[in-house]
C-alpha positions as CSV (number, residue, x, y, z in Angstrom):
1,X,72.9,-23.7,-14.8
2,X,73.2,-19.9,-15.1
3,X,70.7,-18.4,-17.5
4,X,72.3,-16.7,-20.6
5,X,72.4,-12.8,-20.3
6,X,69.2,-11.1,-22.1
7,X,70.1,-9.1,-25.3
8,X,69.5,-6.0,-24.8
9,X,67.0,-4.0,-26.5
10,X,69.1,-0.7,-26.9
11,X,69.8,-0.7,-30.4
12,X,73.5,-0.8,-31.2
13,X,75.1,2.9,-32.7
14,X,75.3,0.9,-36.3
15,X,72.1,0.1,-35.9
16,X,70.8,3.3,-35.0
17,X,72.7,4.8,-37.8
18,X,71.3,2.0,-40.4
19,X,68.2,2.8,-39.2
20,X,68.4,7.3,-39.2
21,X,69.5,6.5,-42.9
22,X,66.8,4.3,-44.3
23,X,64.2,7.4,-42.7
24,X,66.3,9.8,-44.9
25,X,65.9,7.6,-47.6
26,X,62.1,7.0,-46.9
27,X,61.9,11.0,-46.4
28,X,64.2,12.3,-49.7
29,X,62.2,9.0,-51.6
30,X,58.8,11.1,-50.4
31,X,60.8,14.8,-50.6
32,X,59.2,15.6,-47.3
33,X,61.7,18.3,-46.1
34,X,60.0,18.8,-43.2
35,X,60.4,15.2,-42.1
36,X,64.2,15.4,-42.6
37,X,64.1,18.4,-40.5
38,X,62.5,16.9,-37.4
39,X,64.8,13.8,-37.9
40,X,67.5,16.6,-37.8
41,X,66.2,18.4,-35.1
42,X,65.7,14.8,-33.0
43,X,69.7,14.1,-33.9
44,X,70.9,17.6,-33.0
45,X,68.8,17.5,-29.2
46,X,71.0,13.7,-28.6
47,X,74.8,15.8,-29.4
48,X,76.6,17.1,-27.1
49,X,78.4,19.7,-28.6
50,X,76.8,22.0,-31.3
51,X,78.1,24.2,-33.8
52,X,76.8,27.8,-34.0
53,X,74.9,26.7,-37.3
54,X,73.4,23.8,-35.6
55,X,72.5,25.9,-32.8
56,X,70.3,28.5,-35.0
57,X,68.7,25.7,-36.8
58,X,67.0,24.6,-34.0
59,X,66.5,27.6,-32.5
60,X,64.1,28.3,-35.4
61,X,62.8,24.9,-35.7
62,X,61.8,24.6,-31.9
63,X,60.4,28.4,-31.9
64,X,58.0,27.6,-34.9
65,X,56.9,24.0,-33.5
66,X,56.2,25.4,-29.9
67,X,54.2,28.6,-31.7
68,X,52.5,25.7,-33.2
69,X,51.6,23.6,-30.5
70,X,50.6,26.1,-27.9
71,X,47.8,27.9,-30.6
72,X,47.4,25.6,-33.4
73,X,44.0,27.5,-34.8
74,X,46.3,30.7,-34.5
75,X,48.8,29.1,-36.1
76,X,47.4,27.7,-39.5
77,X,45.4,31.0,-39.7
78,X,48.7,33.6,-39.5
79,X,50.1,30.6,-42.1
80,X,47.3,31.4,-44.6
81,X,47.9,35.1,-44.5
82,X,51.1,34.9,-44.5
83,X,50.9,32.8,-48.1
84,X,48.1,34.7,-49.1
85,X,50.1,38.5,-48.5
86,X,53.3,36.9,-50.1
87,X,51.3,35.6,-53.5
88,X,49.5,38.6,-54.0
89,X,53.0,40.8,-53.6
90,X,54.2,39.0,-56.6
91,X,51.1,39.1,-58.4
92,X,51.2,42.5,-58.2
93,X,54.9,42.8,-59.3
94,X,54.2,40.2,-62.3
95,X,50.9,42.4,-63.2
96,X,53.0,46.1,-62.8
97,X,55.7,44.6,-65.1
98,X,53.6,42.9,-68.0
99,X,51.6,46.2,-67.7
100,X,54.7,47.7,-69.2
101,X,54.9,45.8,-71.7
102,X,58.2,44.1,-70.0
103,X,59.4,40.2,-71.0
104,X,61.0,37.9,-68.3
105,X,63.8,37.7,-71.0
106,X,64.5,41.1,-70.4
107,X,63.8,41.3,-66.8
108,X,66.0,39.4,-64.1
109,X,63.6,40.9,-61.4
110,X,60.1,39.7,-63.5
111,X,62.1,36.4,-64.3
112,X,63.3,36.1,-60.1
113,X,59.6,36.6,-59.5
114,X,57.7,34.3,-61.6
115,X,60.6,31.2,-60.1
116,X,59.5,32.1,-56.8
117,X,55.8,31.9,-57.7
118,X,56.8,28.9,-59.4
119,X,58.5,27.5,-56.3
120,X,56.2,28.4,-53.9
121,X,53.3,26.1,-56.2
122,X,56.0,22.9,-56.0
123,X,56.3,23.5,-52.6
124,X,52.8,23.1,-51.4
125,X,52.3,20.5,-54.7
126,X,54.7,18.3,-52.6
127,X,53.3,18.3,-49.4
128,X,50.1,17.6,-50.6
129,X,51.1,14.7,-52.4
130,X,53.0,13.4,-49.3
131,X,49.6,14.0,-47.2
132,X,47.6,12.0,-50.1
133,X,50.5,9.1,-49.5
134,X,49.1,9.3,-46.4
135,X,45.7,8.4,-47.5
136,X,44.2,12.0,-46.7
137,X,40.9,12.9,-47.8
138,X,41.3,16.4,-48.6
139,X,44.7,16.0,-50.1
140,X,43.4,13.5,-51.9
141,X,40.9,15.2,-53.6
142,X,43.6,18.2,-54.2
143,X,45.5,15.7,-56.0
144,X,42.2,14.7,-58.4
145,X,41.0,18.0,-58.3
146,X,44.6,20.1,-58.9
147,X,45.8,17.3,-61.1
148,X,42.7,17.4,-64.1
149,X,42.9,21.3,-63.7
150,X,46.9,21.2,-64.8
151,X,46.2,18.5,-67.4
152,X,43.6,20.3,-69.0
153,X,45.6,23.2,-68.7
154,X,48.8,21.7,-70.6
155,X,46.7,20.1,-73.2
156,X,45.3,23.5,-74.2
157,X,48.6,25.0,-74.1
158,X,50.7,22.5,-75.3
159,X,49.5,23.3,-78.9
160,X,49.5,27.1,-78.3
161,X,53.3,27.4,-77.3
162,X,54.7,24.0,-77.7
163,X,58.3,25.3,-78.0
164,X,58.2,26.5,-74.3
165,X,57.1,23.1,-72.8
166,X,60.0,21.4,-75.3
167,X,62.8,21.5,-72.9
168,X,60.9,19.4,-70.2
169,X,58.9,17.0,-72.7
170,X,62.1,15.9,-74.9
171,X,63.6,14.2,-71.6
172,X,60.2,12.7,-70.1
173,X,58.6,9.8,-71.4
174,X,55.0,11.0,-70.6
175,X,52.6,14.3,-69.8
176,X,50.1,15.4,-68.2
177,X,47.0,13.6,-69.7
178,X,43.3,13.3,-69.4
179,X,41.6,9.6,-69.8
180,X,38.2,9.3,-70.0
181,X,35.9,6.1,-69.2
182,X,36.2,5.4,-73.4
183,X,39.8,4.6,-73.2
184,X,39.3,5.5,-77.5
185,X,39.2,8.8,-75.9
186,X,42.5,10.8,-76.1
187,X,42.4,14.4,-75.4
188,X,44.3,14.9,-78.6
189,X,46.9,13.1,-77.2
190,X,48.7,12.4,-80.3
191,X,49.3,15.6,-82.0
192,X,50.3,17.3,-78.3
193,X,52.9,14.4,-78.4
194,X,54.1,15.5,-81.9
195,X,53.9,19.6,-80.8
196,X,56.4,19.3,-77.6
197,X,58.6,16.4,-78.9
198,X,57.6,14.0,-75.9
199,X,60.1,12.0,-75.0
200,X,62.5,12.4,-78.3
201,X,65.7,13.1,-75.8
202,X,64.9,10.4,-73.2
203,X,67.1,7.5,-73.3
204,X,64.5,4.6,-73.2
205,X,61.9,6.5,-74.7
206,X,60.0,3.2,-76.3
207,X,57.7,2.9,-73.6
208,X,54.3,0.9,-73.9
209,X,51.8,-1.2,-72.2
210,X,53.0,-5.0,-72.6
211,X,51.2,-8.5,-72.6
212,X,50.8,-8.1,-69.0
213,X,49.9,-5.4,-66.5
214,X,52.7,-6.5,-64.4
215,X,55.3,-5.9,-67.3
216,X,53.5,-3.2,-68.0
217,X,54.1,-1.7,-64.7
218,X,57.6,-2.8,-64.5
219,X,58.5,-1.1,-67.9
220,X,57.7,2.6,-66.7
221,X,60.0,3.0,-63.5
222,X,62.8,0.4,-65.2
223,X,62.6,2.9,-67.7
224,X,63.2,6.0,-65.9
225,X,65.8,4.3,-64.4
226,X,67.5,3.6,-67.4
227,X,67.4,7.6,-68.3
228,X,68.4,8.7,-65.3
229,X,71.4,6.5,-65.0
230,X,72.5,6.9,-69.0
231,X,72.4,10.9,-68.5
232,X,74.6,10.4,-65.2
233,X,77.2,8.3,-67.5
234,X,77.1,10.5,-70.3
235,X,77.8,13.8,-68.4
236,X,80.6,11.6,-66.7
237,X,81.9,10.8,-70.0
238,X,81.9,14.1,-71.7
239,X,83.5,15.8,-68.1
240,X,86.3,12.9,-68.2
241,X,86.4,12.1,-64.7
242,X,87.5,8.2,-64.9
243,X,87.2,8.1,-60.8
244,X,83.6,8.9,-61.2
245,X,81.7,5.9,-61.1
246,X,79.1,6.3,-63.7
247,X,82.0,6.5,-65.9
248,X,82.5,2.9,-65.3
249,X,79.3,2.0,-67.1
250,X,79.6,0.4,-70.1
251,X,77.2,2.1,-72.9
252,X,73.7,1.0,-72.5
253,X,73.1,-1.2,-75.8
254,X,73.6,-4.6,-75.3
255,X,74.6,-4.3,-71.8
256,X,71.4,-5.1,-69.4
257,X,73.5,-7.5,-67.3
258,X,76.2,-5.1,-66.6
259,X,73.7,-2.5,-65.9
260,X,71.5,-5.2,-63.8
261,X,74.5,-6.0,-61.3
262,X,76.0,-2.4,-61.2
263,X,73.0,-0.5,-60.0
264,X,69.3,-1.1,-61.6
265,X,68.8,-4.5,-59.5
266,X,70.0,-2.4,-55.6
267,X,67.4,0.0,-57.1
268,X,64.4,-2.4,-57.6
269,X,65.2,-3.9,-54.1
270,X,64.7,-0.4,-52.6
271,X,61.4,0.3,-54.5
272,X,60.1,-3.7,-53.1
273,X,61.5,-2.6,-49.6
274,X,59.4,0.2,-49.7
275,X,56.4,-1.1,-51.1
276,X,56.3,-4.7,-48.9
277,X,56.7,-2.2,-45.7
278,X,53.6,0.3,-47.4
279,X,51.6,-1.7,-50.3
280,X,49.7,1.0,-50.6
281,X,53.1,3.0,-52.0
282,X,52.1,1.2,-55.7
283,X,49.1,-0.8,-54.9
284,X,48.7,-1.8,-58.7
285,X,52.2,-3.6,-58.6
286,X,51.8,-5.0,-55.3
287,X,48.4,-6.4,-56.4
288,X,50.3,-8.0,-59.6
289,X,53.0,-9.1,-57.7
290,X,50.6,-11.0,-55.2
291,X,48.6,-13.1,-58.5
292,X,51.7,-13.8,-60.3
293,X,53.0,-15.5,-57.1
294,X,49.6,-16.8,-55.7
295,X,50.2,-14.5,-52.7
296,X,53.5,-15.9,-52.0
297,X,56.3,-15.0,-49.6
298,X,57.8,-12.1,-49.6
299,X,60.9,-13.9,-51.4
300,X,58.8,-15.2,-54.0
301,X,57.7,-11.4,-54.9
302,X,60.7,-10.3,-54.8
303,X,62.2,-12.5,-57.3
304,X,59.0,-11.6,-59.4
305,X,59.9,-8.3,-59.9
306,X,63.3,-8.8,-60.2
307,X,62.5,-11.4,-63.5
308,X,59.9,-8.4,-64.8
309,X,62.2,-5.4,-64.1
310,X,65.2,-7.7,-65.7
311,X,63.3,-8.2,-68.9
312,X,62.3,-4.4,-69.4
313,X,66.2,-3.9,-69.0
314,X,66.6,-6.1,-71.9
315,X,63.7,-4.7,-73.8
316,X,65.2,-1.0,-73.7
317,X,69.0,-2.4,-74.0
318,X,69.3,-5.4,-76.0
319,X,70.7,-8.8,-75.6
320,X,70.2,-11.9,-73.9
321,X,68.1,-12.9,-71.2
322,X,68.5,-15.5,-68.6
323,X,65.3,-14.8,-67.1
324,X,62.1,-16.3,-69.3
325,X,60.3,-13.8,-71.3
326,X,56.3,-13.2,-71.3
327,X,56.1,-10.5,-69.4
């Protein structure tokens, strides 16, 4: 009998394409640019024909990797100075310009400036934080280190010019905080809340810890969800585009079930996807997720988390449940 033909291990083009877009998702999930830009580069090296953009783009991206890679030492050092020349320029400009007594309100140029210090700050911010994903030590401490020094920062100034942090806080349902080992300790907490208007203009603004640290834990990111999604209907709504499809959502009250099969329950399958293939993404929930199930399968987790996030849905929406409550 003739053996049967071996499959072969070339993964089909679907495939490949399945798998090119769960690493985008992974990467824009993370918002490490650079990854997408190697995953670019790696797709742009298997085409055949390039366009003249395509071309320059990996021009540049090859030149900078191979100056990398043949003096690495040399290459994080001209880095530094090149950050350090470029943050000092618009020091300089920021300094010549309040020197003058001038306002960014009255100063596109001062206002252009203090963005791109602004940006620059986000930028390394981000790669730190993927680095500490990563389980870094030095980005790690960065992230403890960086993260109290903000905190402190906004806590102070929160109270001194609460109407320029309002824009951000109204929509957010928490801050920047410091927590001591007395968890009576607060910061001030309370009347910092009251000064910037924390979370007065999110949509499921009623967030708090619950009977359970699970529900707890479910109640934050089902939560920002919720806002997320409700601002996307809204502004589909007021711009009367009926082909858009957040337009299709029903209003949020009394509505978790509509809500639960349209989009929220695809988006906690994503966040267990990523967490069962890296625990250590949200090692608190994973933890929670292991005693409620007795370290169950996979499948058991997953429904776990889907009866949690289902009943902070309800919570923030209204209505009834088919899943059993206690969380």
């Amino acid at each position: 009998m003739s053996k049967p033909p071996k499959k072969s291990t070339v993964p089909s083009a679907a495939q490949s394409e399945t798998d090119e877009a769960t690493q985008i998702q992974v990467l824009e999930q993370r918002r490490d640019w650079l990854g997408l830009q190697y995953l670019r580069a790696a797709k742009l090296r298997r085409k055949r024909k390039l366009t003249e953009a395509e071309r320059h783009f990996l021009k540049e991206f090859d030149a900078a990797r191979n100056r990398v890679l043949r003096n690495p030492t040399a290459a994080w050092k001209k880095g530094m100075e090149a950050v350090h020349k470029g943050i000092r320029l618009i020091k300089i400009l920021i300094h010549e310009r309040r020197a003058e007594g001038i306002s960014e309100d009255d100063d596109p140029v001062l206002y252009d400036a203090n963005c791109a210090f602004n940006l620059a700050a986000h930028h390394v911010n981000e790669a730190i934080i993927c680095c500490a994903e990563e389980g870094n030590l030095s980005a790690c401490n960065a992230v403890f280190r960086d993260g109290k020094a903000l905190a402190w920062a906004f806590s102070r100034l929160a109270l001194a010019y609460p109407e320029q942090f309002r824009k951000y806080a109204e929509r957010e349902l928490t801050m920047p905080s410091l927590r001591a080992r007395n968890p009576a300790f607060t910061c001030d907490a309370e009347a910092v809340i009251q000064a910037v208007h924390l979370g007065e203009k999110n949509h499921a603004s009623n967030v708090h810890d619950n009977r359970t640290r699970l529900g707890a834990l479910c109640h934050q990111f089902i939560a920002e969800y919720v806002d997320l999604l409700e601002a996307a209907r809204l502004e589909s709504t007021e711009r009367a585009m009926p082909g858009e499809r957040w337009a299709n959502f029903p209003a949020l009250q009394g509505n978790a079930r509509t809500w639960w099969k349209l989009e929220v329950k695809a988006r906690v399958h994503r966040e267990f996807e990523r967490m069962r293939k890296n625990p250590l993404r949200n090692p608190g929930l994973w933890q929670e997720l292991e005693k409620v199930t007795d370290g169950g399968t996979d499948s058991a987790k997953r429904a776990a988390l889907e009866k949690y996030c289902y009943n902070k849905l309800e919570q923030i929406a209204g209505g009834p449940s088919s899943f059993s409550k206690g969380s």
